[in-house]
N, C-alpha and C positions, 0 to 999 in steps of 0.2 A: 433437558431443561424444558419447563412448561413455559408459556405462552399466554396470560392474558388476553381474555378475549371481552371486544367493548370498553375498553379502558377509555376514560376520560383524556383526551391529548394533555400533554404535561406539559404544552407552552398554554392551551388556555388557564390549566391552573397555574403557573409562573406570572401570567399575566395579571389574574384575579389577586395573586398575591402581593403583586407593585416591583417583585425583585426579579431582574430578568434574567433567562436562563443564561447558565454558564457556558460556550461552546470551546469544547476540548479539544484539542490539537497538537501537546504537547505530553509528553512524559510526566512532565515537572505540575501541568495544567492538573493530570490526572491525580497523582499522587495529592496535590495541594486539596481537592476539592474532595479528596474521600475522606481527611481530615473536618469539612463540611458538616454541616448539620442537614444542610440541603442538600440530598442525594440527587436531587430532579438536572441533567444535563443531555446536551448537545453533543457529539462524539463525532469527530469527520476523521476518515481512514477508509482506507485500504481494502475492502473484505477479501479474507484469505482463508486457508485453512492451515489450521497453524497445531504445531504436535507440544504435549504438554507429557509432563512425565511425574509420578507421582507414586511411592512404593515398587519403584521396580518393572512399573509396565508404564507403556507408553499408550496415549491417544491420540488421535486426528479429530481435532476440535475445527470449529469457524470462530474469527475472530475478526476487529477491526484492527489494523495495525496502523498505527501514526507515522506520520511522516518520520520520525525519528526512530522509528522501531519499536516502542511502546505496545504492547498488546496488550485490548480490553476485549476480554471474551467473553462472546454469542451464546456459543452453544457447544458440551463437550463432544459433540456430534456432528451428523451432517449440517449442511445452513440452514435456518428456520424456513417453513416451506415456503415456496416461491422466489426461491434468495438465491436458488444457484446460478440464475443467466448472470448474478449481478458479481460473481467470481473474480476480484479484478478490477473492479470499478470501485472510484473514489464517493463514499458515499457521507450522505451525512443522519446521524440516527438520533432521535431521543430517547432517554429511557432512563433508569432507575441506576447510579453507580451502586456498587456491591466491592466488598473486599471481597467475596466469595457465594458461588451460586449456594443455595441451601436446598436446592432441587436434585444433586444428583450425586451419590456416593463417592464419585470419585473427584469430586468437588475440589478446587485448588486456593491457595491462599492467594491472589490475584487476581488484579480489576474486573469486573463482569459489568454488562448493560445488561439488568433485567426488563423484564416485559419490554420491549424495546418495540417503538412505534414503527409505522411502515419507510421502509430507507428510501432517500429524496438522494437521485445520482448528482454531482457537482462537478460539472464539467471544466476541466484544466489545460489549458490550455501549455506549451511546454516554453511559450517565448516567458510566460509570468511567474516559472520554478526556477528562473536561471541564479547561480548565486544562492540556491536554496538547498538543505534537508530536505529530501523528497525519498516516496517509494515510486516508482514508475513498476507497471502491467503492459505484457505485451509480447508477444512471438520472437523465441529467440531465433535468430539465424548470422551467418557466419558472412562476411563481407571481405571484398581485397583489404580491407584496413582492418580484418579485425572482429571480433565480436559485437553483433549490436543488438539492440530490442528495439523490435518496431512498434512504435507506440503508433494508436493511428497512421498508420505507416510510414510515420516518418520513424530515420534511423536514428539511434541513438548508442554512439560506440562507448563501449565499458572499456575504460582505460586499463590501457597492461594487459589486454587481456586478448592472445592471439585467435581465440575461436571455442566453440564450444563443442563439448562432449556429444558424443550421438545419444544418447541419451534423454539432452534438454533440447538438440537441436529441433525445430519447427514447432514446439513445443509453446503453450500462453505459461507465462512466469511473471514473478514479481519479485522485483529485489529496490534496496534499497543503497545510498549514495548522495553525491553533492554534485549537481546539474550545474554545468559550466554549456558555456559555448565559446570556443577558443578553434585556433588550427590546430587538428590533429592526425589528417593525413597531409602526406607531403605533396607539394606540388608540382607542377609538369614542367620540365625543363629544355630547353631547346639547345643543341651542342653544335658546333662550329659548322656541321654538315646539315643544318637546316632541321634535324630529327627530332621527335616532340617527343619524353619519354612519358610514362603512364604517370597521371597524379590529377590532381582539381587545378582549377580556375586559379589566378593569384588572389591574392587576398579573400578566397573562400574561408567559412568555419564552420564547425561542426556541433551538433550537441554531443558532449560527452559524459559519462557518468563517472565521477571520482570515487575512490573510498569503495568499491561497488561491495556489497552486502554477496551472499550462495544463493542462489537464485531459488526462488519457494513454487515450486509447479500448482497451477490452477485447475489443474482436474479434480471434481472430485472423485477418488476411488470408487 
């Protein structure tokens, strides 16, 4: 996929136009607004790299992926240059919706951000997802309670889910789920002979990841 270069920022012309950009967040958001006459939108996701299948062969594309799972795709390739530190990171992008890139043969019938301006990171904090549809990024690693991703290193245990494969383990991943913060490991208990067995603090709680999504590795190849 090419790339525009010099392009006029597409919030000053949204602006010049009086109608303010749409910013996309949702599955239901995207869909609705390729229905639109005005292609010009806001996109905030996920960047990943996401495989798309098409005649019987498979690619490793980059995409944005929404909180919900929604994928509007980058590039049927690696990320646009300069985009791979950002592997992982909740970004927010403007650019051109498309039912399909017209730039590359193996082109798919699904959402595209063309010529997509420079990505602006959006920092998220994990107490403001609680209660939410979210993707979480972050090293997986296995804990006495269990499977968790360290998002900025805090833990975050994926419910059900006793540990992870050597495979993904120490590994940056992205999966997605419904962020609760409830008690999920058991607490420490004290028996007639004074002994305190292993567990947290009383009324400790945990972030945990519900529903949890297969985990999508952030390397790229």
């Amino acid at each position: 996929m090419r790339y525009e270069a010099g392009m006029v920022p597409l919030v000053v012309a949204s602006l010049l136009s009086g109608v303010p950009m749409p910013v996309l967040t949702t599955g239901d958001a995207v869909d609705t607004q390729l229905k639109s006459k005005d292609p010009r939108v806001t996109v905030e996701g996920t960047l990943e790299r996401a495989s798309m299948l098409k005649g019987g062969k498979t690619w490793l594309g980059t995409a944005l992926v929404l909180d919900d799972g929604k994928v509007v795709w980058l590039t049927h390739t690696v990320p646009p240059a300069g985009w791979e530190p950002l592997l992982g990171k909740f970004l927010r992008v403007e650019g051109v919706l498309a039912r399909q890139s017209p730039e590359t043969v193996q082109s798919i019938l699904a959402p595209h951000l063309v010529s997509p301006e420079k990505p602006v990171e959006v920092p998220r904090a994990l107490s403001s997802l609680v209660g939410q549809k979210v993707r979480l990024a972050g090293f997986a690693e296995n804990a006495k309670g269990g499977a968790v991703v360290l998002v900025d290193n805090e833990p975050v245990y994926v419910a059900k889910k006793d540990g992870w494969p050597e495979p993904v383990m120490k590994q940056r991943v992205s999966l997605g789920g419904t962020l609760v913060r409830r008690k999920y490991l058991p607490e420490a208990t004290v028996n007639a002979k004074g002994e305190i067995s292993q567990g947290t603090a009383g009324g400790s709680t945990q972030y945990v990841l519900e529903d949890a999504t297969d985990p999508s590795p952030l390397r790229a190849p």
